[in-house]
KEKE-3310 file (N, C-alpha, C; in steps of 0.2 Angstrom, whole numbers, plus 5000, padded with zeros to 4 digits):
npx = (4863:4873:4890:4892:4889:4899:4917:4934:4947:4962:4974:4981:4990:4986:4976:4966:4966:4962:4950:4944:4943:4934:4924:4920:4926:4937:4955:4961:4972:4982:4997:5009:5016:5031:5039:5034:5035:5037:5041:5039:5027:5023:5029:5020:5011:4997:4991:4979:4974:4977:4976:4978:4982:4979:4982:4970:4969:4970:4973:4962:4952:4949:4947:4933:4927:4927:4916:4919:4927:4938:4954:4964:4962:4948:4929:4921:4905:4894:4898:4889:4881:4893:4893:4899:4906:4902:4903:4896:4905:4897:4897:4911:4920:4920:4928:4941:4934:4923:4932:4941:4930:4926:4935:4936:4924:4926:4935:4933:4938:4937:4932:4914:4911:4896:4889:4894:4893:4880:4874:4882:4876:4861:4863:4867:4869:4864:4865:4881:4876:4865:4871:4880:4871:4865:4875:4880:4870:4871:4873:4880:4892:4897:4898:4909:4919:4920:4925:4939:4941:4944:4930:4919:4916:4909:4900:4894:4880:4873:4883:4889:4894:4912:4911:4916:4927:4934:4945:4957:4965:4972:4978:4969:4961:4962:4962:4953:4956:4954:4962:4960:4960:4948:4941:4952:4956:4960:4953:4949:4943:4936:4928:4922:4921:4910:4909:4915:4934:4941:4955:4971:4971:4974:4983:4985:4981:4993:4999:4995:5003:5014:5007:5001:5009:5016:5003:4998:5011:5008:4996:5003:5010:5004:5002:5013:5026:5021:5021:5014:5009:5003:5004:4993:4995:4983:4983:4984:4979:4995:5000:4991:4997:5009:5009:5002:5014:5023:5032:5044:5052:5042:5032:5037:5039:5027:5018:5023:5022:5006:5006:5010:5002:4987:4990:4992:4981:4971:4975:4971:4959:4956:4952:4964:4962:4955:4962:4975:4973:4965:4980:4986:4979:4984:4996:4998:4991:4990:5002:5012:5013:5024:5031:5025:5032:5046:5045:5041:5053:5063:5059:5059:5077:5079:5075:5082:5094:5093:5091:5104:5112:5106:5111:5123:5129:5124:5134:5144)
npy = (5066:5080:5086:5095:5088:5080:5081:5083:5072:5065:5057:5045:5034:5034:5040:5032:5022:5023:5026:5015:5008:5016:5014:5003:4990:4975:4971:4979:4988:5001:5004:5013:5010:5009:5003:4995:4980:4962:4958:4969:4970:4955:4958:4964:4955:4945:4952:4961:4970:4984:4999:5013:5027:5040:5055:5058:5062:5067:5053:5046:5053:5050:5037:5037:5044:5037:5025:5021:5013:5000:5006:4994:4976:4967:4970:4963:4959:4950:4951:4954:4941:4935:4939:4949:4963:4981:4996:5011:5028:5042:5053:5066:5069:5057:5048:5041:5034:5027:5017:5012:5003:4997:4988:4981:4974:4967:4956:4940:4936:4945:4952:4964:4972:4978:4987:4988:4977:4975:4985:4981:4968:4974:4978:4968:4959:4969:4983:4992:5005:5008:5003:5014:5026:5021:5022:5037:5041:5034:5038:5034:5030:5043:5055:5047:5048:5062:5067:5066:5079:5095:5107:5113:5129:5137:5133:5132:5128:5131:5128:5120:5103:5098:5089:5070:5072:5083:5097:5106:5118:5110:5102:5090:5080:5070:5052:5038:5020:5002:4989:4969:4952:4942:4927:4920:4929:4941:4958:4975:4986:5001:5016:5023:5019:5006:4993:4980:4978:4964:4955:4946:4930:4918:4906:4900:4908:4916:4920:4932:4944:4942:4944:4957:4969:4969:4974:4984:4990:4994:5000:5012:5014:5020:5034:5041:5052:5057:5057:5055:5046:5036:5023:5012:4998:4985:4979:4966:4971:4979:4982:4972:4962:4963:4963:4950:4940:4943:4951:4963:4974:4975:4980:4991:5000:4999:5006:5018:5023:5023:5033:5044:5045:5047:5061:5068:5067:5072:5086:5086:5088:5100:5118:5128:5142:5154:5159:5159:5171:5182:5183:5187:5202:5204:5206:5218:5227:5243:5246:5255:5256:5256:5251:5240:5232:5235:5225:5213:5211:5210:5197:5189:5189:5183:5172:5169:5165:5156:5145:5145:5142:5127:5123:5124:5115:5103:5100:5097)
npz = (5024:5027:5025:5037:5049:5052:5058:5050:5053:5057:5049:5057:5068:5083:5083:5077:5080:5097:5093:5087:5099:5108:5101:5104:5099:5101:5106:5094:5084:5077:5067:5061:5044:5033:5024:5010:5010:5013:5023:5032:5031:5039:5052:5059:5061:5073:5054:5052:5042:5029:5027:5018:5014:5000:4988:4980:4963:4945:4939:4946:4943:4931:4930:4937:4929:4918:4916:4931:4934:4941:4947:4946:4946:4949:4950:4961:4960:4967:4979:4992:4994:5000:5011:5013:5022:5016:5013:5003:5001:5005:5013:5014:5023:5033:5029:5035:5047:5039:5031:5042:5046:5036:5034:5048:5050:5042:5049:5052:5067:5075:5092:5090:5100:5109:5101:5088:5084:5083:5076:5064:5061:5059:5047:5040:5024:5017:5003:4998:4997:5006:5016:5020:5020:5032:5041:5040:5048:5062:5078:5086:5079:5073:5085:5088:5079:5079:5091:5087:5085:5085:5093:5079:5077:5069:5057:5042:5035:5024:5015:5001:5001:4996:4978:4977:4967:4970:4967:4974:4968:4959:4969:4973:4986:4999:5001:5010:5009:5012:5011:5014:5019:5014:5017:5008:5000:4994:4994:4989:4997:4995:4996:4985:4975:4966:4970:4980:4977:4969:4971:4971:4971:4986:4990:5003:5018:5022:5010:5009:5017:5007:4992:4995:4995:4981:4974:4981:4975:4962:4963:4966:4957:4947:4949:4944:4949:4960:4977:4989:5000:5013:5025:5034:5046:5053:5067:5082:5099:5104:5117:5125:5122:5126:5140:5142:5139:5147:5143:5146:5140:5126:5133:5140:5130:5121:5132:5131:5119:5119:5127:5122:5111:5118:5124:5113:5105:5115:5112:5101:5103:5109:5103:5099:5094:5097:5111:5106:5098:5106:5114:5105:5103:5117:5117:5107:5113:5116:5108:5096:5077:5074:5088:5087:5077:5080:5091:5083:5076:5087:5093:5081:5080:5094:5090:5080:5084:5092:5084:5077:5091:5092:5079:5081:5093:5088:5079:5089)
capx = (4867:4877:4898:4893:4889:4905:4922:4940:4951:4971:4978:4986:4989:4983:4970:4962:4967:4957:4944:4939:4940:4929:4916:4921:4930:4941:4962:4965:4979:4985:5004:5013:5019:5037:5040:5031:5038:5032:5044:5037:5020:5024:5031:5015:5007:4992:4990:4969:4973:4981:4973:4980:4979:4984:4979:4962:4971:4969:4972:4959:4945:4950:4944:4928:4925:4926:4911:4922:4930:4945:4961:4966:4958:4940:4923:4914:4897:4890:4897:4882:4879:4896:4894:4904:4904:4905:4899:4899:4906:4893:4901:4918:4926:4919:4931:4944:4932:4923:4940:4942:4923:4926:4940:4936:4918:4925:4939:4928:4941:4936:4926:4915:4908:4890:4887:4896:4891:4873:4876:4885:4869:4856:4864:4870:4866:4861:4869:4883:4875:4860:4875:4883:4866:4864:4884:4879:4863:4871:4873:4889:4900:4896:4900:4917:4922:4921:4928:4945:4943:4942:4923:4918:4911:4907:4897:4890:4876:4872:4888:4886:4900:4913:4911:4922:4933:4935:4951:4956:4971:4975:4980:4967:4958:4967:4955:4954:4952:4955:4966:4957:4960:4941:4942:4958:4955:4962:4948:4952:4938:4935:4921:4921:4920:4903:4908:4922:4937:4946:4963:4975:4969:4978:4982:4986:4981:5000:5001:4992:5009:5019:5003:4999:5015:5012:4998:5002:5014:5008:4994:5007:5014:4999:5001:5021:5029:5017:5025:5012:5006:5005:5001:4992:4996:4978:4985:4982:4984:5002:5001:4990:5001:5016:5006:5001:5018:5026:5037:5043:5054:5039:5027:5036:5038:5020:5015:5026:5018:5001:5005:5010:4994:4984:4992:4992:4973:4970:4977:4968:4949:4958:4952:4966:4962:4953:4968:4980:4970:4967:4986:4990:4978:4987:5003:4997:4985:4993:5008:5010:5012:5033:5033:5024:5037:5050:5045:5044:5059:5068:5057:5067:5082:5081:5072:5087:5100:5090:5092:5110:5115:5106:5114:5132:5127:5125:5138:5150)
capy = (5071:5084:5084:5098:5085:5073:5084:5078:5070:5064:5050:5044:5027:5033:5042:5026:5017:5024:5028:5008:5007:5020:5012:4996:4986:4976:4971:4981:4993:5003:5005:5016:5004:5012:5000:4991:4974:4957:4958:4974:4967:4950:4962:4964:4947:4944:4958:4962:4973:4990:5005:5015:5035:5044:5058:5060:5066:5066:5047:5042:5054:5049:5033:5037:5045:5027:5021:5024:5005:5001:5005:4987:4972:4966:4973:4957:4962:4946:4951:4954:4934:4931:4941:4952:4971:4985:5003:5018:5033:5048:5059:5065:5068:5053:5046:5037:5030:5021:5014:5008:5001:4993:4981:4977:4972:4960:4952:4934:4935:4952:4955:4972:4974:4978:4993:4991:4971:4976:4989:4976:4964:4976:4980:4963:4958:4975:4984:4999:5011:5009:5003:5022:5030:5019:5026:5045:5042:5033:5044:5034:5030:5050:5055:5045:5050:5070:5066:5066:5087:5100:5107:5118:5133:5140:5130:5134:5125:5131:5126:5112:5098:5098:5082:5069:5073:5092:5096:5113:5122:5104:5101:5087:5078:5065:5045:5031:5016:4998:4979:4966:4945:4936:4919:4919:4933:4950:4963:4982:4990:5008:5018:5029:5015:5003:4987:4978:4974:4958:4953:4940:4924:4915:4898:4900:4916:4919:4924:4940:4950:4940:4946:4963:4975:4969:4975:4990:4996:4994:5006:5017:5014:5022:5042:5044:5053:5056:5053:5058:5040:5033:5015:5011:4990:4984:4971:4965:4976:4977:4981:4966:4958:4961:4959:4941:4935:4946:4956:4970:4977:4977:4983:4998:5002:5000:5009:5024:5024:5025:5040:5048:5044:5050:5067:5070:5065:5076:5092:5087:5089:5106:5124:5134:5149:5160:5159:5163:5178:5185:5183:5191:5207:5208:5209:5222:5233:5249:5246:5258:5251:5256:5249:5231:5230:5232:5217:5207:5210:5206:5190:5186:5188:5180:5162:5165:5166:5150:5137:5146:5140:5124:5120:5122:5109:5097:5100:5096)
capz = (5029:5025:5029:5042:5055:5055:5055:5048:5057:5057:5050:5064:5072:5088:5081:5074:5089:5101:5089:5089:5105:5109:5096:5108:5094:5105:5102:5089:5087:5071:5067:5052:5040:5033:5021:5009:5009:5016:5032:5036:5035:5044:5060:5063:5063:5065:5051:5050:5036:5028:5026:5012:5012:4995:4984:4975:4959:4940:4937:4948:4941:4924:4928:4939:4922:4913:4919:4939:4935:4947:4944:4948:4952:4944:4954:4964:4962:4971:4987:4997:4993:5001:5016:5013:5023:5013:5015:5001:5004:5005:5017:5014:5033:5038:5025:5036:5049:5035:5027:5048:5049:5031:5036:5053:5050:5037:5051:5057:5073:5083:5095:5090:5105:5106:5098:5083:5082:5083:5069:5058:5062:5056:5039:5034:5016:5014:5000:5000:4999:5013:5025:5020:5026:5041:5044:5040:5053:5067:5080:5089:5075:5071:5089:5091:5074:5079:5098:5090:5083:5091:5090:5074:5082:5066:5055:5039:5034:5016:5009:4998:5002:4988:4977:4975:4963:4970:4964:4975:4964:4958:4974:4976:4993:5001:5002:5012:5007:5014:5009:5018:5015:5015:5013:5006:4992:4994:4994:4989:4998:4991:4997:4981:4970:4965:4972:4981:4972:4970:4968:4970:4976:4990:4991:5011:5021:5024:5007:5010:5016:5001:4987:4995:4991:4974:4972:4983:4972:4956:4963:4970:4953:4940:4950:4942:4952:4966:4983:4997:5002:5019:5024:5041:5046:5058:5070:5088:5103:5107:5123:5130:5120:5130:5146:5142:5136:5150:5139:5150:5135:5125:5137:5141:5123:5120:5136:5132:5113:5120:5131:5117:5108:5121:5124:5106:5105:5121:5110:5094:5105:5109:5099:5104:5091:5103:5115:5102:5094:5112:5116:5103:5104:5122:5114:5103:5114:5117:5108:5089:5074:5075:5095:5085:5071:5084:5097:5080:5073:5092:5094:5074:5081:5098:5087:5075:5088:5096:5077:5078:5097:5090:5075:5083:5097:5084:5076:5091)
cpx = (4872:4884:4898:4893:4895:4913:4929:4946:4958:4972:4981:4985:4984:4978:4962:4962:4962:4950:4942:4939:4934:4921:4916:4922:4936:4947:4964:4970:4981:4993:5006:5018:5026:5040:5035:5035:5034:5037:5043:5031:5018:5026:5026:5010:5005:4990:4983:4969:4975:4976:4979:4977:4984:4979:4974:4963:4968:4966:4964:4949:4944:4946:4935:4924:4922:4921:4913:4924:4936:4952:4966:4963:4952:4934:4919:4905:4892:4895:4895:4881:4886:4898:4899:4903:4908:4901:4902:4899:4901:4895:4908:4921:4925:4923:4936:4940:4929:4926:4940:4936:4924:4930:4939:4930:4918:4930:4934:4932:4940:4932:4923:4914:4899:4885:4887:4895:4884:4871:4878:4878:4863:4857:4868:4865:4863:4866:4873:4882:4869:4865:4876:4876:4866:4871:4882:4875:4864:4876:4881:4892:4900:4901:4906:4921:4923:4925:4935:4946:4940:4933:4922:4912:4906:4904:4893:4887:4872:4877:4888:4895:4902:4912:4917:4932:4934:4941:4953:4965:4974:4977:4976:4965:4963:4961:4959:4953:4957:4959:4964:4958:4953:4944:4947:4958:4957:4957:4952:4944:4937:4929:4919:4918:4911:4901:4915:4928:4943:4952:4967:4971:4971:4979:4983:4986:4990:5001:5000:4999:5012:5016:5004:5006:5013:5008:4997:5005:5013:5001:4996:5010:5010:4999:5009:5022:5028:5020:5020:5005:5007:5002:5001:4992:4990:4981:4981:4984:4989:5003:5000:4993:5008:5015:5006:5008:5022:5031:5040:5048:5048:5035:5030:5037:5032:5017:5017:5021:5011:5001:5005:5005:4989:4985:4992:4986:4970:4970:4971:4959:4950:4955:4956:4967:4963:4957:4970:4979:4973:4973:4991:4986:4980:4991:5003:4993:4992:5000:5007:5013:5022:5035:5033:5029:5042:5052:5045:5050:5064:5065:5062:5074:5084:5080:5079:5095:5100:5093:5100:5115:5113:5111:5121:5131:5128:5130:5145:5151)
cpy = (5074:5084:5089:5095:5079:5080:5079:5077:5067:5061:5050:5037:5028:5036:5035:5021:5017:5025:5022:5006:5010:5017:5006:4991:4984:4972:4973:4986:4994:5004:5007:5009:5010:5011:4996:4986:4970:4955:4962:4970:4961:4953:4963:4959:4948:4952:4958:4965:4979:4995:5011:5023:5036:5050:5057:5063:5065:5060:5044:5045:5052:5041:5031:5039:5039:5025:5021:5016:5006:5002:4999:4984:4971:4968:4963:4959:4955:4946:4951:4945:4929:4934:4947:4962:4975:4993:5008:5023:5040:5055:5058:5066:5063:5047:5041:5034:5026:5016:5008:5003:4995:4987:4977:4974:4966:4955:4946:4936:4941:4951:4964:4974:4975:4982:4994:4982:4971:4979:4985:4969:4966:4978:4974:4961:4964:4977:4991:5003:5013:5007:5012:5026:5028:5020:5033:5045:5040:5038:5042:5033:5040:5053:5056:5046:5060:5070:5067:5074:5090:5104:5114:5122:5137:5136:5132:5130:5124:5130:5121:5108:5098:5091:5077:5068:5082:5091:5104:5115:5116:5103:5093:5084:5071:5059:5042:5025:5009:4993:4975:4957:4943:4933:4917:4923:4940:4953:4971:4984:5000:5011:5020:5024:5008:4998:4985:4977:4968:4957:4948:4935:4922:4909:4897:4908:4920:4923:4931:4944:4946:4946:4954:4968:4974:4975:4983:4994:4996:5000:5013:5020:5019:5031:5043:5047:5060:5052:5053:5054:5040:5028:5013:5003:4989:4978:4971:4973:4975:4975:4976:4961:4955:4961:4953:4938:4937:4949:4962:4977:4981:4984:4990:5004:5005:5005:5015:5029:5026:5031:5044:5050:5048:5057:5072:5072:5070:5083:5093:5087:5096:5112:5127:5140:5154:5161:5163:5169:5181:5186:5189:5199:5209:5210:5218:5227:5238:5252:5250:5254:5251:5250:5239:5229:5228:5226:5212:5207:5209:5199:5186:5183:5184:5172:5161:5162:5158:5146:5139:5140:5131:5120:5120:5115:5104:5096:5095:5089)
cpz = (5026:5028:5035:5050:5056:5052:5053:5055:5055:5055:5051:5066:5080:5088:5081:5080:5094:5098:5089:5095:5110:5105:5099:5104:5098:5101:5097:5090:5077:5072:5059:5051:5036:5027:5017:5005:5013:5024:5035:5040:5039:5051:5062:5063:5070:5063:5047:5043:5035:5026:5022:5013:5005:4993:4978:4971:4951:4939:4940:4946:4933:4925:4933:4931:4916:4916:4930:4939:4939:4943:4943:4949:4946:4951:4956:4966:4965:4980:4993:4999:4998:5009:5020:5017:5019:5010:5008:5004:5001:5008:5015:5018:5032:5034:5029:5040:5045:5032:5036:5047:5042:5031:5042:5053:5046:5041:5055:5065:5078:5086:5094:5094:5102:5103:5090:5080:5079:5077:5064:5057:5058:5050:5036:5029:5014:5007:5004:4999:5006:5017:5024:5023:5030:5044:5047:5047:5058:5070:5085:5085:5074:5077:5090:5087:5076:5086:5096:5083:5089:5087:5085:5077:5076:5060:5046:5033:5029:5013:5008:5001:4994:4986:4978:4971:4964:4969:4965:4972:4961:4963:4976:4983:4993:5001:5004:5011:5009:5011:5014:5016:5017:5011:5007:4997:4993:4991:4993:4992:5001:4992:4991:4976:4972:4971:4975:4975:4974:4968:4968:4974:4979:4991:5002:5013:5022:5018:5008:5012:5009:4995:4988:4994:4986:4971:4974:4978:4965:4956:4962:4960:4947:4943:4947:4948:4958:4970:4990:4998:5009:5022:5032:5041:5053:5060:5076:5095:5106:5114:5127:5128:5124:5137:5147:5144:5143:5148:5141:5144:5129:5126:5139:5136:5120:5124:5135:5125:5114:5124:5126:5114:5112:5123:5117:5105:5108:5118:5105:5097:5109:5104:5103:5099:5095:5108:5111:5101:5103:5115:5112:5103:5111:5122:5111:5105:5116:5115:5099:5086:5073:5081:5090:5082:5076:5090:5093:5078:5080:5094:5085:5077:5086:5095:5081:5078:5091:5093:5079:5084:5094:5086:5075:5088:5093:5078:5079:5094)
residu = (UNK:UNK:UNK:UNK:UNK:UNK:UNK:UNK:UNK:UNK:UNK:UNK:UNK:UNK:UNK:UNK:UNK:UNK:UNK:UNK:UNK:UNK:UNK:UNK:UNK:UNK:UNK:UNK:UNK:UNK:UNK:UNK:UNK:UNK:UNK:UNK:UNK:UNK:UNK:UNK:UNK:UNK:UNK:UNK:UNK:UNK:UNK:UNK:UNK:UNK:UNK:UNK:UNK:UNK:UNK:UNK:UNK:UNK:UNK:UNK:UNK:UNK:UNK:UNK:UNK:UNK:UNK:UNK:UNK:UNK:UNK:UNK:UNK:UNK:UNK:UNK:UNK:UNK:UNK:UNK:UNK:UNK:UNK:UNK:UNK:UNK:UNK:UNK:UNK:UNK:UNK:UNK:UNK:UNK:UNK:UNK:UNK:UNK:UNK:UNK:UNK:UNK:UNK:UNK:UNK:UNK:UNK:UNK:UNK:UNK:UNK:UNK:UNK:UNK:UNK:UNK:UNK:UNK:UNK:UNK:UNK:UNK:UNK:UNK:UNK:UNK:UNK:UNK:UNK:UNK:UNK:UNK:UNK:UNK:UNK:UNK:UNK:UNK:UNK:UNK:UNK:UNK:UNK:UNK:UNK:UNK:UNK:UNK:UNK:UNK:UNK:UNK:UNK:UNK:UNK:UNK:UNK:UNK:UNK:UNK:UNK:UNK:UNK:UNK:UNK:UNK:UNK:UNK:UNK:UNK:UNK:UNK:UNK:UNK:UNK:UNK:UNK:UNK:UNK:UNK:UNK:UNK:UNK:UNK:UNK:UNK:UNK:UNK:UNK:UNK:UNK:UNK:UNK:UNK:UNK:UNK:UNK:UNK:UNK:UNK:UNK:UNK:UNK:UNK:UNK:UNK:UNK:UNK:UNK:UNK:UNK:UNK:UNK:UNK:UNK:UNK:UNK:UNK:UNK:UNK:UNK:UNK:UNK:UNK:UNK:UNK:UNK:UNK:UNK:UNK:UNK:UNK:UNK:UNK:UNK:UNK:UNK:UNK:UNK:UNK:UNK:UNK:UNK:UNK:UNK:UNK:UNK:UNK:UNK:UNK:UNK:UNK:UNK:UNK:UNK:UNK:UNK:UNK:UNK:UNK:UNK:UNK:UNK:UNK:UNK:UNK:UNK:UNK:UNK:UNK:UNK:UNK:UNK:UNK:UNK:UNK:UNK:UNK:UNK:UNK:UNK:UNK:UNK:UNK:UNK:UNK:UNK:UNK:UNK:UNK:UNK:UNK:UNK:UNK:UNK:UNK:UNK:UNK:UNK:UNK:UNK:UNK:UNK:UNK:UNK:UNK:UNK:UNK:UNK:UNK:UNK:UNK:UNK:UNK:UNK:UNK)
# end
């Protein structure tokens, strides 16, 4: 399947958020990590696992190039044997639900619900690459993963999808890819790459926030001075968290959090091009080309007069 039929979407917390729940994946909850340190990662206890976005640059084609060995870590090619889920990446939108699907399918404690249980049933022991087609091909992950864009009106259907390592004005693609603890082993799971990758061992699951930084920044460490990371933490859902325990401090922290999300969400299933355009050929009908120059240059004045009145306010 071609990348015309799954579009890009946001890495967001609340993006991801409702995006497992929609797929009926229950308690979970995404939250921006800020920090990496292991009192960050303990604030969110229990932490299911990290979702890593960075740039798809140089370093990383240089070592796709080497045979595509990891940049860290050694490849566990008996994973299938250990039960392990783990999907390559074929499409590239569909890039962060995969990274989601690759870490939660490995937590024993969720419930996925019956869609996406059902789905993890029919592709166990399979390898990563037949899970990646039975991804491309099922029609709800597909679905719930475009539900959070707005609809591509314009579609063009002979363009090839660029490869992995496109690399547009050097500017590079952004990727997703997962930290997971099985059975007390830190997993990197990488769509782009062979096979899972393994890392530190654990002597007690707690280590997992101690280890993972570590390993984190010795990643973060191999792009020099490359800054445009960002670190998603998978825990429980807060909210019925602060329900349960009766937290009303929480609870209206969380409730407010999720309004946001939802509002947010609600815009990004929005096209409002066609709006715009038509607002502004309103603006512009009957008006010459001296009358348009003149309504921008007094819209200028009035937006600088605006930051102006601002930036005194906050001064006093």
């Amino acid at each position: 399947m071609s990348d015309s039929g799954w579009n890009t979407i946001d890495s967001d917390a609340g993006v991801f958020t409702e995006l497992v729940e929609k797929l009926g994946i229950q308690d979970v909850q995404f939250d921006d990590l800020y920090s990496i340190d292991s009192d960050s990662l303990n604030s969110m206890s229990p932490l299911y696992g990290v979702v890593f976005l960075f740039k798809y640059g140089n370093v990383d084609r240089s070592y796709a190039k080497d045979g595509n060995k990891p940049l860290d870590g050694e490849y566990d090619t008996e994973y299938q044997s250990k039960g392990i889920f783990f999907a390559n990446q074929i499409i590239q939108n569909a890039c962060a639900t995969q990274a989601v699907l690759n870490i939660l399918l490995n937590v024993k404690s969720l419930e996925l619900g019956k869609d996406i249980g059902g789905f993890k049933s029919f592709v166990e022991g399979l390898d990563g690459e037949i899970i990646a087609e039975a991804i491309s091909n099922s029609e709800i992950i597909r679905t719930v993963h475009n539900s959070f864009s707005a609809p591509n009106l314009i579609v063009d259907e002979d363009k090839p999808a660029p490869p992995p390592d496109y690399d547009d004005k050097n500017d590079g693609l952004f990727h997703f890819i997962g930290y997971v603890n099985i059975d007390n082993q830190i997993y990197e799971l990488d769509g782009l790459k062979k096979y899972p990758i393994k890392h530190d061992k654990l002597q007690t699951p707690q280590e997992f926030t101690e280890k993972l930084p570590e390993i984190l920044m010795r990643r973060i460490g191999k792009y020099g001075d490359e800054l445009r990371f960002s670190l998603l933490g998978v825990t429980n859902d807060k909210l019925k968290y602060a329900q349960s325990i009766g937290d009303d401090s929480l609870l209206s922290s969380e409730s407010l959090k999720r309004e946001t999300w939802h509002r947010e969400n609600e815009l990004r299933r929005n096209d409002n091009m066609g709006l715009l355009v038509a607002l502004l050929k309103n603006i512009n009908k009957g008006l010459s080309d001296e009358e348009y120059e003149k309504l921008l240059n007094e819209s200028r004045k009035k937006s600088q007069v605006k930051l102006l009145q601002q930036f005194n306010n906050l001064k006093k």
